[in-house]
mmJSON file of the N, C-alpha and C atoms, coordinates in Angstrom:
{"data_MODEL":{"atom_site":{
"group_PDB":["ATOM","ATOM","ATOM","ATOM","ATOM","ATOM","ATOM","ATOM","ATOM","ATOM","ATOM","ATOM","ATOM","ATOM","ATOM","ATOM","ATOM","ATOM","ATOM","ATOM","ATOM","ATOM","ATOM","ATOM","ATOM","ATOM","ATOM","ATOM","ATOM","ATOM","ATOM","ATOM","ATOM","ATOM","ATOM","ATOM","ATOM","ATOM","ATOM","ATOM","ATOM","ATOM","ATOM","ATOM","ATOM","ATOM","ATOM","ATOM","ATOM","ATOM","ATOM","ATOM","ATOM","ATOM","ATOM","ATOM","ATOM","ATOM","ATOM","ATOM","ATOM","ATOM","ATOM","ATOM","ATOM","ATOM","ATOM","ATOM","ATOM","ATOM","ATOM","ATOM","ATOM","ATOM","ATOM","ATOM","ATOM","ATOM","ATOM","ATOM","ATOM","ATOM","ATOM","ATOM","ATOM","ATOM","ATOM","ATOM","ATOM","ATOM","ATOM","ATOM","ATOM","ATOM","ATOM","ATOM","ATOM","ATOM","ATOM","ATOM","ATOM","ATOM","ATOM","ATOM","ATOM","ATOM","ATOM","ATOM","ATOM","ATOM","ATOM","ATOM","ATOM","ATOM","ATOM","ATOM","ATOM","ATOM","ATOM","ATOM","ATOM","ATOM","ATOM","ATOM","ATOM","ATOM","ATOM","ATOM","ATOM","ATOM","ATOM","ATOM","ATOM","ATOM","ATOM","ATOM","ATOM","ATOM","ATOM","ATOM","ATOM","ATOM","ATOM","ATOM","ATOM","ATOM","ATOM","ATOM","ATOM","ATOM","ATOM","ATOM","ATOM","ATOM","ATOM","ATOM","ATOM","ATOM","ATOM","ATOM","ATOM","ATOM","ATOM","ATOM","ATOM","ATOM","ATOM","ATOM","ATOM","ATOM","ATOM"],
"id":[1,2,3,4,5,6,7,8,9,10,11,12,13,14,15,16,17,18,19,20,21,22,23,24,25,26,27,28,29,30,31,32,33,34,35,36,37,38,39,40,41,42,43,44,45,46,47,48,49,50,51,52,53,54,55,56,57,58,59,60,61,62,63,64,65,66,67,68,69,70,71,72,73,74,75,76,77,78,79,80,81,82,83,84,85,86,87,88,89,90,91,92,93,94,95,96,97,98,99,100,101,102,103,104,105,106,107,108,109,110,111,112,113,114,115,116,117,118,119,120,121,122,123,124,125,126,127,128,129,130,131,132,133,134,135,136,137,138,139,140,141,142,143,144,145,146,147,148,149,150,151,152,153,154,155,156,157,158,159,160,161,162,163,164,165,166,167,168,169,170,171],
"type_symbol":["N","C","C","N","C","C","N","C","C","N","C","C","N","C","C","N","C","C","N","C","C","N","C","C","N","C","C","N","C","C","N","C","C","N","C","C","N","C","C","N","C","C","N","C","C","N","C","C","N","C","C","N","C","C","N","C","C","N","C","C","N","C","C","N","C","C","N","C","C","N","C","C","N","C","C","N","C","C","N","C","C","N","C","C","N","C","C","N","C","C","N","C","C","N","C","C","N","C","C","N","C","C","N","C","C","N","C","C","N","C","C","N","C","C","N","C","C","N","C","C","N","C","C","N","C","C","N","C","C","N","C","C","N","C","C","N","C","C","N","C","C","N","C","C","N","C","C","N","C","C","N","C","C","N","C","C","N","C","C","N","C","C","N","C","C","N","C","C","N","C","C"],
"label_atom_id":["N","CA","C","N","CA","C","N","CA","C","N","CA","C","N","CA","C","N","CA","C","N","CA","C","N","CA","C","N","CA","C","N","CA","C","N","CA","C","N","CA","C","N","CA","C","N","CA","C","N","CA","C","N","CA","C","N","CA","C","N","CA","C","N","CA","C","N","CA","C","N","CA","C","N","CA","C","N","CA","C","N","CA","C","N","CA","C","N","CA","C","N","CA","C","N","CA","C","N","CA","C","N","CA","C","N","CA","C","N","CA","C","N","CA","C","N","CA","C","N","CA","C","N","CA","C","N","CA","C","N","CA","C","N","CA","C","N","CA","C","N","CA","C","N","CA","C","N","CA","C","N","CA","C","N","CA","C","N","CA","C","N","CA","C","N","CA","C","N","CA","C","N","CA","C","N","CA","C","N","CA","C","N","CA","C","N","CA","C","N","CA","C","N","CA","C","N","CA","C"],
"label_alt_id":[null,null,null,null,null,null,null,null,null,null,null,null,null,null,null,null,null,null,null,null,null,null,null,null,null,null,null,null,null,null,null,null,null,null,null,null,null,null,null,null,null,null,null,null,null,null,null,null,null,null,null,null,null,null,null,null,null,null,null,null,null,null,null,null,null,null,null,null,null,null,null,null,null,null,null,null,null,null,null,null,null,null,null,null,null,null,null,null,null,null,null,null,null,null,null,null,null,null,null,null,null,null,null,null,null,null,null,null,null,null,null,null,null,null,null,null,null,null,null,null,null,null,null,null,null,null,null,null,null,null,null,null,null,null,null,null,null,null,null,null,null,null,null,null,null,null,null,null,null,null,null,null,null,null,null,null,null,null,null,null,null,null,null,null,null,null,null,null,null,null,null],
"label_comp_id":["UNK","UNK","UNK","UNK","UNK","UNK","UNK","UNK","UNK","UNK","UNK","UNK","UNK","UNK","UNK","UNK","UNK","UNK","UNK","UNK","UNK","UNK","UNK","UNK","UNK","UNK","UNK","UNK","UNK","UNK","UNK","UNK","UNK","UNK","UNK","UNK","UNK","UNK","UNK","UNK","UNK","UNK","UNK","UNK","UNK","UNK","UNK","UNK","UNK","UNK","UNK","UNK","UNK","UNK","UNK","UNK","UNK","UNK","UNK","UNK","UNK","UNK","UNK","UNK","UNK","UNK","UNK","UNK","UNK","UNK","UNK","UNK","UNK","UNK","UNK","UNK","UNK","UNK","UNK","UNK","UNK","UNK","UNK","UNK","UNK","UNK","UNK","UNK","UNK","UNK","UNK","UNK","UNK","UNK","UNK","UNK","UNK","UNK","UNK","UNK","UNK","UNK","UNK","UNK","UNK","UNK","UNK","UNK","UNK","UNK","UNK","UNK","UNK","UNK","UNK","UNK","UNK","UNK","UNK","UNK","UNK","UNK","UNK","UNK","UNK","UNK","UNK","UNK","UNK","UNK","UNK","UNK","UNK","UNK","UNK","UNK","UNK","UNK","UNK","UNK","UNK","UNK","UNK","UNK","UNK","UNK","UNK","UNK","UNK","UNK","UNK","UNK","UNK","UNK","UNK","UNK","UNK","UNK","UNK","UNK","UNK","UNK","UNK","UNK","UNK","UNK","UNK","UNK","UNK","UNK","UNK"],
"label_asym_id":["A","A","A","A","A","A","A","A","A","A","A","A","A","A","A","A","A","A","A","A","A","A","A","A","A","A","A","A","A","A","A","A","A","A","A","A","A","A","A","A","A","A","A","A","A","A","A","A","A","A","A","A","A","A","A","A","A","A","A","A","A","A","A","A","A","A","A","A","A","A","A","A","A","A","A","A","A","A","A","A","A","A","A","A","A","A","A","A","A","A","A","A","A","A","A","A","A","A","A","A","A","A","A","A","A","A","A","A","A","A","A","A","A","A","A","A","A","A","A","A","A","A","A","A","A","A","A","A","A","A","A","A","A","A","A","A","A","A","A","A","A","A","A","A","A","A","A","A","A","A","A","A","A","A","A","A","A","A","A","A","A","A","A","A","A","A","A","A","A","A","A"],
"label_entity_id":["1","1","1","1","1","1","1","1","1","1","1","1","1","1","1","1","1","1","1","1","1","1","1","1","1","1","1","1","1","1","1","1","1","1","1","1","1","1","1","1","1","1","1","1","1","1","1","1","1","1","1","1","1","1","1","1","1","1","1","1","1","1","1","1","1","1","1","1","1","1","1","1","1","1","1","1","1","1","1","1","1","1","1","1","1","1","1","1","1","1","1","1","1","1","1","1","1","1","1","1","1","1","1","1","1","1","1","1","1","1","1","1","1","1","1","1","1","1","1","1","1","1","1","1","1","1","1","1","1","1","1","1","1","1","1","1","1","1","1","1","1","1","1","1","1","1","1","1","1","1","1","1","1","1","1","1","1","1","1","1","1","1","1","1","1","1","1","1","1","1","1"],
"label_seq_id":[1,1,1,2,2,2,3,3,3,4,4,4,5,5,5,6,6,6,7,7,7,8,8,8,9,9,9,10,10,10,11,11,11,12,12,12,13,13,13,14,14,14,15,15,15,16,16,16,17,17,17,18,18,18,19,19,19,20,20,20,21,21,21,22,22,22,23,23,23,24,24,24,25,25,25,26,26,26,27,27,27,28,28,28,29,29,29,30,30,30,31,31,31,32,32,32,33,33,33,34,34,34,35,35,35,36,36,36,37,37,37,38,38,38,39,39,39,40,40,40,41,41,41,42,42,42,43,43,43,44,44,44,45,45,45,46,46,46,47,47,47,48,48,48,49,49,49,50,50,50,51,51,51,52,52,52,53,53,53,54,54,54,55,55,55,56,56,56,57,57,57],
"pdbx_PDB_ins_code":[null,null,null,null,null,null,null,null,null,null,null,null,null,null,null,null,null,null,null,null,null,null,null,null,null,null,null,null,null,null,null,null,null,null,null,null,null,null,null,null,null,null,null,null,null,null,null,null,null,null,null,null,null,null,null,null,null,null,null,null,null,null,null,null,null,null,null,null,null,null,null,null,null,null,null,null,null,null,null,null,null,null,null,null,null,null,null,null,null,null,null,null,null,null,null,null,null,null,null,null,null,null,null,null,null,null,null,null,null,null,null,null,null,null,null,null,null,null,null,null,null,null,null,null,null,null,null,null,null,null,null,null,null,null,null,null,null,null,null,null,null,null,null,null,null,null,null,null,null,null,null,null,null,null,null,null,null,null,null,null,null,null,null,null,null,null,null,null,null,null,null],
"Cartn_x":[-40.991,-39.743,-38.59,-37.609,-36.282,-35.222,-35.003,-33.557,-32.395,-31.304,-30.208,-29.711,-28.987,-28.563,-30.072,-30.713,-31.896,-30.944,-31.255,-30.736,-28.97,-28.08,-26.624,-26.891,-27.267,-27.491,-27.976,-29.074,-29.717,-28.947,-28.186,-27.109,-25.521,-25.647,-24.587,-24.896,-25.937,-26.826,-26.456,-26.972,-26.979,-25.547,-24.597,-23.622,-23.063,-22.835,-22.579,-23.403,-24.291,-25.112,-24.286,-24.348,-23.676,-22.228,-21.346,-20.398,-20.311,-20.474,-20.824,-21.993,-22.358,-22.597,-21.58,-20.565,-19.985,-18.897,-18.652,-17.526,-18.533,-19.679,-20.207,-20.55,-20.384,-21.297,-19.764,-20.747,-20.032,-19.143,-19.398,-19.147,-20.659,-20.661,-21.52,-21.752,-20.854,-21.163,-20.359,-21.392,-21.09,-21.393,-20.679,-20.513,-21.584,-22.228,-23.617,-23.27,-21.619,-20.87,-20.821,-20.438,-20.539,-21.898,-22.891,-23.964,-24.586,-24.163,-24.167,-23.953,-22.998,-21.793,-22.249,-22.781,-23.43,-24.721,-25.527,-27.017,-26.687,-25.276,-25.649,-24.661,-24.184,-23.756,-24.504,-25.853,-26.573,-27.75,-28.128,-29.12,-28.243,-26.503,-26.288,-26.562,-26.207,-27.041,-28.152,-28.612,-30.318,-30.806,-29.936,-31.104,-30.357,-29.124,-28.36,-29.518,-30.03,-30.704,-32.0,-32.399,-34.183,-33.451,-34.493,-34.696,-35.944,-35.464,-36.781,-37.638,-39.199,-40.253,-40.477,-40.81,-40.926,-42.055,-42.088,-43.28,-44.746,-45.537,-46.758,-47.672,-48.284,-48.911,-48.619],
"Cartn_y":[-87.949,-88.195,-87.625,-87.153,-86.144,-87.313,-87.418,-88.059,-87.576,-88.397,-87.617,-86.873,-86.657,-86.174,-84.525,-84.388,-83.192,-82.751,-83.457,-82.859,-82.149,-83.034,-82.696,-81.027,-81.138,-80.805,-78.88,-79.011,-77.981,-77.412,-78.076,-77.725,-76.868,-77.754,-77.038,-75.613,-75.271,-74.194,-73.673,-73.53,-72.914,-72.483,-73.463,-72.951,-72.142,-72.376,-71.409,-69.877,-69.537,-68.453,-67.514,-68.579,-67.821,-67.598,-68.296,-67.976,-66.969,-66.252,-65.44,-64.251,-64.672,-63.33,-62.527,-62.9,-63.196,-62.272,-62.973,-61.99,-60.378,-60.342,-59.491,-58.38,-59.187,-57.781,-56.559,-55.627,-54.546,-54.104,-54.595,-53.52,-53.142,-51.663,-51.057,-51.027,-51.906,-52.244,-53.244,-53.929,-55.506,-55.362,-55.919,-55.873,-57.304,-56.737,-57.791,-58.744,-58.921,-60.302,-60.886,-60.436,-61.062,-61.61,-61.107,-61.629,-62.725,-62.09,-63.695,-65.163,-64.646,-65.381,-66.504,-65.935,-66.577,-67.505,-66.694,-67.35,-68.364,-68.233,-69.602,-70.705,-70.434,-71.339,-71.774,-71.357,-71.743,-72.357,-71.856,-72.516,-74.217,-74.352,-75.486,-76.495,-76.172,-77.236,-77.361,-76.62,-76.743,-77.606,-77.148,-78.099,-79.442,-79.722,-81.272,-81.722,-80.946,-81.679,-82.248,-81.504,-82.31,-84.085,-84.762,-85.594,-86.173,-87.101,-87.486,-87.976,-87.593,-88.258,-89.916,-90.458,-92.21,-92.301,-92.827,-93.108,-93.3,-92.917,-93.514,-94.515,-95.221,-96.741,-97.943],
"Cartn_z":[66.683,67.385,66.551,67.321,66.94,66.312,64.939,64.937,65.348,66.396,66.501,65.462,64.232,63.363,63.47,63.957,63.872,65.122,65.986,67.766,67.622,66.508,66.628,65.971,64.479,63.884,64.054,65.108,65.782,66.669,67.378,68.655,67.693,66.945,66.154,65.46,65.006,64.968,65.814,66.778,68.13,68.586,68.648,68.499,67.533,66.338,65.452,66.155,66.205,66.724,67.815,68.935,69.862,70.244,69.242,68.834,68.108,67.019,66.326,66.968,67.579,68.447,69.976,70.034,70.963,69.652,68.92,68.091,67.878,67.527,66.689,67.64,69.211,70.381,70.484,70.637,71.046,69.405,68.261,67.005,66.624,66.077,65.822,64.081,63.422,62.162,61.806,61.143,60.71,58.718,58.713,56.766,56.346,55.143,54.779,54.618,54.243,53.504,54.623,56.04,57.346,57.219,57.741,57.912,56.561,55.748,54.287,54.627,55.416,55.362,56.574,57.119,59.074,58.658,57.727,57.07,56.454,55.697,54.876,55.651,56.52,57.503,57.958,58.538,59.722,58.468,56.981,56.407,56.11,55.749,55.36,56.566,58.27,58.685,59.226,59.29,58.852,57.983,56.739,55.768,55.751,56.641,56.989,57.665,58.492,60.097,59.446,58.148,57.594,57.017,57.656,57.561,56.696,55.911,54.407,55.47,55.105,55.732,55.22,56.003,55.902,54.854,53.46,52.879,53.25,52.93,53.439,52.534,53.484,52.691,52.569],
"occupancy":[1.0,1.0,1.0,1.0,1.0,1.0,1.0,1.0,1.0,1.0,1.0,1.0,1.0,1.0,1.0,1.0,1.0,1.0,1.0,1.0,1.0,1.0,1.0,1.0,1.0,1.0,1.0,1.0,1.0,1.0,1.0,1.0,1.0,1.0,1.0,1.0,1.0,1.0,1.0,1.0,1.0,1.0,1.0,1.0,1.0,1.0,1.0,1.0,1.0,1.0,1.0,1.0,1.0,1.0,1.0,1.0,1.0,1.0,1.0,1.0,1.0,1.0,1.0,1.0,1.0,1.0,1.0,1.0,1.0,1.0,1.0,1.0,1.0,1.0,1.0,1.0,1.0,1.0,1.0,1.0,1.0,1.0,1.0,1.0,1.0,1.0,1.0,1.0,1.0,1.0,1.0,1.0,1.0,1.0,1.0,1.0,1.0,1.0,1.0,1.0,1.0,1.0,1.0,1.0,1.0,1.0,1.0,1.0,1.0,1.0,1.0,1.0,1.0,1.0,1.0,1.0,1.0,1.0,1.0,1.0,1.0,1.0,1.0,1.0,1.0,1.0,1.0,1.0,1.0,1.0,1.0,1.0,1.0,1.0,1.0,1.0,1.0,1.0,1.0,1.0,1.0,1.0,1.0,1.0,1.0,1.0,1.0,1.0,1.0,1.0,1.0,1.0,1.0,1.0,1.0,1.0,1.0,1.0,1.0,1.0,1.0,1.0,1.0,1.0,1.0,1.0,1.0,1.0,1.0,1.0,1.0],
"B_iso_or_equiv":[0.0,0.0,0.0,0.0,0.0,0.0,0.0,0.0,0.0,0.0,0.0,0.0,0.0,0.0,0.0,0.0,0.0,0.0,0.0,0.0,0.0,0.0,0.0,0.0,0.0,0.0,0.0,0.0,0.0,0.0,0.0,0.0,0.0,0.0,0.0,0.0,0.0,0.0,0.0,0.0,0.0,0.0,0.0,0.0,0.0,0.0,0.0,0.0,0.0,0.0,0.0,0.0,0.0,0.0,0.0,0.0,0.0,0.0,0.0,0.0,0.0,0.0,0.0,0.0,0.0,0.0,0.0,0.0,0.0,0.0,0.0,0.0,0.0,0.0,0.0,0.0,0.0,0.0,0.0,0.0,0.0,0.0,0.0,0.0,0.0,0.0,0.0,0.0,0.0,0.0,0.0,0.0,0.0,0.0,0.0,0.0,0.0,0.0,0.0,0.0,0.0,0.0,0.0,0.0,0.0,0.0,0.0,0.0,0.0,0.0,0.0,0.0,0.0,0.0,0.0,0.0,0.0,0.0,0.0,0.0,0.0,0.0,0.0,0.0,0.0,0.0,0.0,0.0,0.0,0.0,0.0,0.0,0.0,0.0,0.0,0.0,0.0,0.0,0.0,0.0,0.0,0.0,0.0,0.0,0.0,0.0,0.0,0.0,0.0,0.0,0.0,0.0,0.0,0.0,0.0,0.0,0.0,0.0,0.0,0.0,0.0,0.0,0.0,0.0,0.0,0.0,0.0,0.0,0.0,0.0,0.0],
"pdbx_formal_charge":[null,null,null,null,null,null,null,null,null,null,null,null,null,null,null,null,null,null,null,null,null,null,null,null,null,null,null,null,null,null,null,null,null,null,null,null,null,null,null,null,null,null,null,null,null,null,null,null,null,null,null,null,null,null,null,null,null,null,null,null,null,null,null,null,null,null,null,null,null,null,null,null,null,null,null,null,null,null,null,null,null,null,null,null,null,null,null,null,null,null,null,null,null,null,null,null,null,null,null,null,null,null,null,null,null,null,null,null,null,null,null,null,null,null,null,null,null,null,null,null,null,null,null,null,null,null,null,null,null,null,null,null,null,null,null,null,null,null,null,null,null,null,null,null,null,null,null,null,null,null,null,null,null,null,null,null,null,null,null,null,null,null,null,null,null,null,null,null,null,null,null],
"auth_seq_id":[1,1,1,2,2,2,3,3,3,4,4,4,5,5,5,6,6,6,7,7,7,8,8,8,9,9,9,10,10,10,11,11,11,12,12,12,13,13,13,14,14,14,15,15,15,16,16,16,17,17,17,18,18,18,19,19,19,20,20,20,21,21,21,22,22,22,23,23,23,24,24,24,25,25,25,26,26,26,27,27,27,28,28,28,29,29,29,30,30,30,31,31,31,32,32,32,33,33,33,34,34,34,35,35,35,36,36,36,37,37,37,38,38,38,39,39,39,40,40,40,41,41,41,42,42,42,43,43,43,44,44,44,45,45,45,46,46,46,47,47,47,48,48,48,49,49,49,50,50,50,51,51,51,52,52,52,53,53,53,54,54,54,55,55,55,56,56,56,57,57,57],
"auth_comp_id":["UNK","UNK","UNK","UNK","UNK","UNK","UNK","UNK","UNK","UNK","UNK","UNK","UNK","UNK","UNK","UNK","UNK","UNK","UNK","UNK","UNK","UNK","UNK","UNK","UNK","UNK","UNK","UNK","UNK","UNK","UNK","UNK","UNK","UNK","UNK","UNK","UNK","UNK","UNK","UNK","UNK","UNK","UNK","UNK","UNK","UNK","UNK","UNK","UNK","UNK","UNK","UNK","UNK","UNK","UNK","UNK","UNK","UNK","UNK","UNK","UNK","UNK","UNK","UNK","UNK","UNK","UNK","UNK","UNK","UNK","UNK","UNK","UNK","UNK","UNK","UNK","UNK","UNK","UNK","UNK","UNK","UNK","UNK","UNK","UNK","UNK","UNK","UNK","UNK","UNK","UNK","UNK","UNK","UNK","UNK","UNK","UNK","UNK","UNK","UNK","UNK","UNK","UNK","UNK","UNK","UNK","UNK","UNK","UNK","UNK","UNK","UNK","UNK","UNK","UNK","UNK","UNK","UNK","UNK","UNK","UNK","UNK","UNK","UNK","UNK","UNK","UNK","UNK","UNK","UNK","UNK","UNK","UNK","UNK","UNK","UNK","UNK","UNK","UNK","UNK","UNK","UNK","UNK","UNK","UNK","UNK","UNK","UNK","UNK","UNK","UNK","UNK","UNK","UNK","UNK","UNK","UNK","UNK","UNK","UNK","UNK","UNK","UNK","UNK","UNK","UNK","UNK","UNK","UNK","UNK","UNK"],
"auth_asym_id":["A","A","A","A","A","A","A","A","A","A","A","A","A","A","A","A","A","A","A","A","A","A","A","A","A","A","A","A","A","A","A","A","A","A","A","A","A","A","A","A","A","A","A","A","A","A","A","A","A","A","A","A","A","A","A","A","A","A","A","A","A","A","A","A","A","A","A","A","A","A","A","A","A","A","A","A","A","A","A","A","A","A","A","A","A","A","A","A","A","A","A","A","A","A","A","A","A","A","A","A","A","A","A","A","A","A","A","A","A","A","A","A","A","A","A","A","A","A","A","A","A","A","A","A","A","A","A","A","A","A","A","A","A","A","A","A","A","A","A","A","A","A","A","A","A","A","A","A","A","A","A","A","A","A","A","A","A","A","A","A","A","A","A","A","A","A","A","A","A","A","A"],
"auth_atom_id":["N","CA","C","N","CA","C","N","CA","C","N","CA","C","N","CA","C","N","CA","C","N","CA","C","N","CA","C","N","CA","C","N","CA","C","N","CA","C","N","CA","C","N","CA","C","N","CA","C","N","CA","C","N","CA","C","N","CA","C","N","CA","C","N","CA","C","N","CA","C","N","CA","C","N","CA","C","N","CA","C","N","CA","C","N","CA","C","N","CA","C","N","CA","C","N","CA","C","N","CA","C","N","CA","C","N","CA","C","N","CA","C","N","CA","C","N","CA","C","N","CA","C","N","CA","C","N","CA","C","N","CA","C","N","CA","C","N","CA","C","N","CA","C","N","CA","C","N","CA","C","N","CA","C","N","CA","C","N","CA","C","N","CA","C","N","CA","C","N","CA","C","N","CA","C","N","CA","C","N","CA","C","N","CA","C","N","CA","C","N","CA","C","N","CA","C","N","CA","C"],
"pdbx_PDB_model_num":[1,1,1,1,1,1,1,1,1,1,1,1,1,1,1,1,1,1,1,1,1,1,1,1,1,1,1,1,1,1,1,1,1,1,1,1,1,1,1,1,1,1,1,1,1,1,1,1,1,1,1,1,1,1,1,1,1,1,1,1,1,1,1,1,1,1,1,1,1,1,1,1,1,1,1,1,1,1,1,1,1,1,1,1,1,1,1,1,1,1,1,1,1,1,1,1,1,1,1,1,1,1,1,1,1,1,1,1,1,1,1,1,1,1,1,1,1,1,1,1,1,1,1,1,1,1,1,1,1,1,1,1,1,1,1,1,1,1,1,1,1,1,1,1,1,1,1,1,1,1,1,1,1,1,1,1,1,1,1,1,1,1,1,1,1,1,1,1,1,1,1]
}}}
């Protein structure tokens, strides 16, 4: 089962994405610091959305 904070988390992803693709369509060059710049946006909530697994035993 999905914790909300995974579901916000992922959507916000998603947004970030297609926001940023929406700026990026139609230029024929994008600078690496751009795209740096998008990855580690989209890795910080990503790695918000992991959730600690519940102990076992």
């Amino acid at each position: 089962m999905m914790e909300t904070t995974d579901v916000v988390s992922v959507a916000d992803a998603v947004e970030l994405i297609d926001s940023n693709l929406k700026d990026l369509q139609g230029r024929e060059l994008v600078s690496a610091a751009e795209v740096a710049d998008l990855l580690l946006d989209l890795r910080m909530l990503l790695a918000a959305a992991q959730v600690e697994p519940a102990p076992m035993g």
